[in-house]
C-alpha positions, 0 to 999 in steps of 0.5 A: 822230510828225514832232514826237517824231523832230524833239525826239529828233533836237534832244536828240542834236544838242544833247548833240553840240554841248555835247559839241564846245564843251567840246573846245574845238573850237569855241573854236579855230573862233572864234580863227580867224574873228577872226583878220582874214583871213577872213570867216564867211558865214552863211545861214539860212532862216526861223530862229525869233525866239528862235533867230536872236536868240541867234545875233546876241547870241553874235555880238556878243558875241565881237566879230564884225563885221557886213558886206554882200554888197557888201563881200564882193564887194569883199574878193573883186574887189578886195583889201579887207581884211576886218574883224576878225571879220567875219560876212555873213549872207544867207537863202535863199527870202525866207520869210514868217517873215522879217518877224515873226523876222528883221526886227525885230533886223536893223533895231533893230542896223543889220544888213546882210543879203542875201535870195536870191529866187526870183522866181516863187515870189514873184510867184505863190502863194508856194509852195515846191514841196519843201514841197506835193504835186505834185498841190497845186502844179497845181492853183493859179492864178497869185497865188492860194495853196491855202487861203490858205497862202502859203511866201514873202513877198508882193511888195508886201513884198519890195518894201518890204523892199529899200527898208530901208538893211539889206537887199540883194536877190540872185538865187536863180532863177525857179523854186528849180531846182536848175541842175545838172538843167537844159539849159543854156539853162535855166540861161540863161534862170532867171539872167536872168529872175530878175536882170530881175525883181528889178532892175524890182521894187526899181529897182537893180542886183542884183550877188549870186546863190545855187545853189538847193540851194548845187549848181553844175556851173560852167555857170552861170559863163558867165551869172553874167559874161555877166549882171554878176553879181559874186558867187554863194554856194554851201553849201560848209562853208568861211570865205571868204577873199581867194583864194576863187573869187566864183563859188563863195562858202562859207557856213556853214549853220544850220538853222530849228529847232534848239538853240542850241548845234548853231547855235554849232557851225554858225556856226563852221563845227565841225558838218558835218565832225562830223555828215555822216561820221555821217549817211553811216554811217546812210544806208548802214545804212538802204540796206543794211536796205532792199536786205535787207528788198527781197531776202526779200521777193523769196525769199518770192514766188518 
């Protein structure tokens, strides 16, 4: 059932997307990310082999210009001037699937990226807890996935990850807790940990941090300084420029499992100021529904 919702909602988005790139909505989008005074920040989480290989071949294509974190933190620090077209691409969580999608291309063209890490995860199971049963994450030992299943890389394969020229390693937290749920020593304590971990585990600095969630309330700020780091992403729907705040970095979001033409519409930064006015209107139907079904229920017991 999960697989047929997933493949009509495909379809949809799909026919959107076709619908937004012949408006040309799309193509005034790209005029604007080559224009040279932006940069266009990207991030996935585990795309798909065939997916992320689009995305790269359409990037190319229109002359877009790969750069690292650390370039964009100099254009934000210190003035640089991007390049033309300029693209930084990170991924969040450090998913297994990166090795096998990810990697091979990344590698083969010489392009810099950035995995955000949550180091708890991957020092123990690998599990990431949005996808288990609360039951489920209990009951596993440190290092000892449930049946074998681990989410995450391993760390003998993060490590050997940051050892390529293409790769650089950022913070996501210990634990992917949102820091906006958190007590501000908390907060403290996931910022540093994190840092202290990645920092022994792959022998240099680490500079970069992403809001798990992309959610911040500005008390991470403090630590973000306090602890030298130099740049913190966020899920805003926005191009970064030279004014942009390096605390609260935009990024463009494309999803793992998606036509290609709805991943185009995301790069550009066309798809959220479509889909999300549309996602609210059906939310607020599905609570309106469930308030009336909740209220006959509730007339036909009394």
């Amino acid at each position: 059932m999960r697989r047929v919702a997933m493949v009509l909602r495909n379809c949809f988005c799909g026919l959107l997307a076709l619908g937004l790139i012949a408006s040309g909505r799309v193509r005034r989008a790209r005029k604007r990310a080559l224009s040279g005074d932006v940069v266009t920040a990207i991030y996935f989480h585990k795309p798909n082999r065939r997916l992320f290989f689009q995305c790269i071949r359409w990037l190319m294509k229109y002359g877009y210009t790969f750069i690292s974190a650390h370039d964009v933190m100099e254009i934000l620090n210190r003035g640089k001037i991007p390049p033309r077209g300029a693209v930084w691409l990170s991924f969040d969580d450090g998913c297994k699937e990166l090795i096998a999608s990810v990697l091979p291309l990344v590698r083969r063209e010489g392009i810099p990226i950035t995995l955000f890490i949550p180091t708890g995860i991957v020092e123990g199971a690998g599990l990431f807890p949005w996808l288990h049963h609360e039951r489920s994450m209990r009951s596993y030992s440190a290092g000892a996935p449930i049946n074998g299943v681990r989410d995450s890389l391993t760390l003998a394969e993060l490590k050997h990850i940051a050892s390529y020229p293409e790769a650089t390693i950022g913070s996501h937290t210990v634990t992917h807790s949102r820091t906006t749920s958190l007590a501000e020593e908390q907060v403290r304590i996931e910022l540093l940990e994190c840092k202290r971990s990645l920092e022994s585990w792959i022998r240099a600095d680490v500079k970069y941090f992403s809001y798990p969630e992309g959610l911040s309330d500005g008390r991470e700020r403090q630590f973000l300084v306090e602890f030298d780091y130099r740049l913190a992403a966020t899920t805003e729907n926005a191009f970064v420029t030279r004014e942009t705040d390096p605390y609260l970095v935009p990024r463009f979001s494309v999803a793992d499992e998606i036509f290609f033409p709805e991943a185009i519409c995301n790069m550009v930064g066309v798809w959220r100021p479509v889909i999300d006015p549309l996602i609210h209107v059906v939310q607020r139907w599905r609570d309106s529904h469930k308030n009336r079904r909740e209220r006959d229920t509730s007339f036909g017991t009394a």
